[in-house]
MIPAVEX-69681 format. One record per residue (C-alpha): z, x, y. Coordinates in steps of 0.2 Angstrom, whole numbers. Layout:
<nodes>
NODE     zz     xx     yy
NODE      Z      X      Y
...
</nodes>
This chain:
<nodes>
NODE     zz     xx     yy
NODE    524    422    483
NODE    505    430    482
NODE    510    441    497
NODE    523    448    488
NODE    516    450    471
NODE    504    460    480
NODE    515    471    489
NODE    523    475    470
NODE    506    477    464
NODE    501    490    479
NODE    518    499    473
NODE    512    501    457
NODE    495    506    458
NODE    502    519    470
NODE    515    523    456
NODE    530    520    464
NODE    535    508    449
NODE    554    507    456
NODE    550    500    473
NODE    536    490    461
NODE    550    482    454
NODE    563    482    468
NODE    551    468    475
NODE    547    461    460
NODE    567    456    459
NODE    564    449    477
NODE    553    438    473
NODE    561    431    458
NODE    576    427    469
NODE    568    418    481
NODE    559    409    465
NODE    575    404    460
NODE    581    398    476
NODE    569    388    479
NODE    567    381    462
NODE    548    384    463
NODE    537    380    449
NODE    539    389    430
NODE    523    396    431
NODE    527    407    446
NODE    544    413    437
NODE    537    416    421
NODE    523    429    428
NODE    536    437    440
NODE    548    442    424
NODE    533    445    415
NODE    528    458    428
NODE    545    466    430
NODE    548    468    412
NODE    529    477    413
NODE    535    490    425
NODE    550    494    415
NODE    540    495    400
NODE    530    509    406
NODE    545    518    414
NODE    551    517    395
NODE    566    507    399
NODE    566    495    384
NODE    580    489    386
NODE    578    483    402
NODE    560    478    401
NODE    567    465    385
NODE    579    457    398
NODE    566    451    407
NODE    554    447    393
NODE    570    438    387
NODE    569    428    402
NODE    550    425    403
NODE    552    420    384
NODE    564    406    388
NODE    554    398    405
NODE    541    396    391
NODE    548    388    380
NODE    555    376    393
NODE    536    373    399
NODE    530    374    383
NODE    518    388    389
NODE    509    393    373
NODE    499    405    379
NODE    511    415    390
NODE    525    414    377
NODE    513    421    363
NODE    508    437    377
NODE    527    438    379
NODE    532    439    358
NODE    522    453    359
NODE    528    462    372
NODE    543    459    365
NODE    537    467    347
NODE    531    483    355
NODE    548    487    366
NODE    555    483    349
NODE    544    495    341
NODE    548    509    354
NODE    566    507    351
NODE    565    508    333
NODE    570    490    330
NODE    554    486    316
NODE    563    471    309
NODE    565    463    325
NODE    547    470    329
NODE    540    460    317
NODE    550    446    317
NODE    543    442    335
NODE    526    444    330
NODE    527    432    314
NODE    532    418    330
NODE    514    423    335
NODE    500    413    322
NODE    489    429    325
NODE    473    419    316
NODE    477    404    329
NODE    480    418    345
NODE    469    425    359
NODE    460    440    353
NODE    471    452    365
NODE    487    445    355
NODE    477    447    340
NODE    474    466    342
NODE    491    468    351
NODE    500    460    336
NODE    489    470    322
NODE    494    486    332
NODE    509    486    332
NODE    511    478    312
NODE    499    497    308
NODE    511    507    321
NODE    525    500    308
NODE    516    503    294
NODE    513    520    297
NODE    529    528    303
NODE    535    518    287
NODE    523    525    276
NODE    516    509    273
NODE    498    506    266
NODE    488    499    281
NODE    476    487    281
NODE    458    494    278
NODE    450    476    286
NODE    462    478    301
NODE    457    496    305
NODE    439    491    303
NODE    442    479    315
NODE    451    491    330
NODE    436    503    324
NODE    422    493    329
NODE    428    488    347
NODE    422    498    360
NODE    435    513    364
NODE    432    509    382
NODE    440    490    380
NODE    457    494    377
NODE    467    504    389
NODE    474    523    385
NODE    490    514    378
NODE    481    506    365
NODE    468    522    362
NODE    485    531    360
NODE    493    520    348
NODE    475    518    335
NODE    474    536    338
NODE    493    537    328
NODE    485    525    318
NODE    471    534    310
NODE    472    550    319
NODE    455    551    325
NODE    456    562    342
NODE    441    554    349
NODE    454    540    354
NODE    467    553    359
NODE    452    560    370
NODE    446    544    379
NODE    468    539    379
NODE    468    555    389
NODE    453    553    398
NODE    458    535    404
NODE    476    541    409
NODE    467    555    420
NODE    459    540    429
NODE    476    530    430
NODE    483    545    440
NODE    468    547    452
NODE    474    530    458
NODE    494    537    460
NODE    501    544    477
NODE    505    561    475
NODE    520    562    476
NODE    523    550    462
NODE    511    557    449
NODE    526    569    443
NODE    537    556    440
NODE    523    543    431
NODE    519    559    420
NODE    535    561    414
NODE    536    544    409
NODE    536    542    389
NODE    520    536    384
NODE    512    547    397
NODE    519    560    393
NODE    516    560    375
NODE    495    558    377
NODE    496    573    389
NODE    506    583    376
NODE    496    579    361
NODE    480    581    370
NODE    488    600    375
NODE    487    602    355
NODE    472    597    349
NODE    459    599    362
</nodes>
């Protein structure tokens, strides 16, 4: 099982997401097969629907998170299911679905969660907010502010960057993308930058730098 979650992990540090996920899928199979242990499953969906995510397949990264939500429940893994809600929120979010959004992350108790589902859950409610004109939370934005830019990663600096459009988190988005890409084959990087969220840092760094 570790050997081949490597092997999709070397695919996607090298970028090549599909061949990331190709194995990703073998694995699970065998999982299933076999009838391995939950945990094992869970994190395998889990990853898959990660892959897809950032390809900006949605659609197909809910089917897995879908999956992953339901081999929680059946183990009763609280933690995992609370990482997997909101997962589940922001592909929501991307599609447009803001009801559904938000009605995974009220199955999160964000005061009760782990600080990353805490900040996850709180981005995406100001994300909602704002492309609904909503007023957002002054103590919530306070709260993104005084983290270090450098301890979330370029989608999140991307997304508080929307929030309060301050560049300096476009800039360090941008910056920590351009580190990302260093780590990419080259004859993936093409393909990776024309992947939505990507894309979108790159092209609004374009306008305002």
């Amino acid at each position: 099982y570790w050997a081949q979650i490597q092997i999709s992990s070397n695919y996607r540090r090298s970028g090549d997401y599909n061949n990331a996920i190709k194995t990703g899928k073998q694995t699970l199979r065998y999982l299933n097969k076999v009838n391995i242990e939950s945990f094992y499953t869970i994190q395998c969906t889990f990853f898959i629907a990660k892959y897809y995510y950032l390809m900006g397949k949605y659609v197909e990264s809910l089917d897995y998170l879908n999956q992953s939500y339901i081999q929680c429940q059946k183990s009763n893994n609280k933690p995992q299911m609370a990482h997997t809600c909101i997962e589940i929120a922001l592909c929501y979010y991307q599609l447009g679905k803001y009801n559904k959004s938000i009605e995974y992350i009220q199955k999160v108790h964000l005061q009760d969660s782990e600080e990353i589902d805490w900040y996850n859950g709180h981005l995406i409610l100001s994300l909602i907010n704002k492309k609904q004109s909503n007023e957002i939370d002054g103590k919530i934005i306070d709260s993104f502010i005084k983290k270090e830019k450098s301890n979330f990663d370029f989608f999140d600096n991307y997304a508080i960057y929307q929030i309060i459009e301050d560049a300096s988190y476009l800039e360090i988005a941008y910056e920590q993308l351009q580190g990302r890409i260093k780590q990419i084959t080259k004859e993936f990087k093409p393909k990776f930058l024309s992947y939505p969220i990507p894309k979108a840092i790159v092209e609004e760094w374009e306008k305002v730098k």
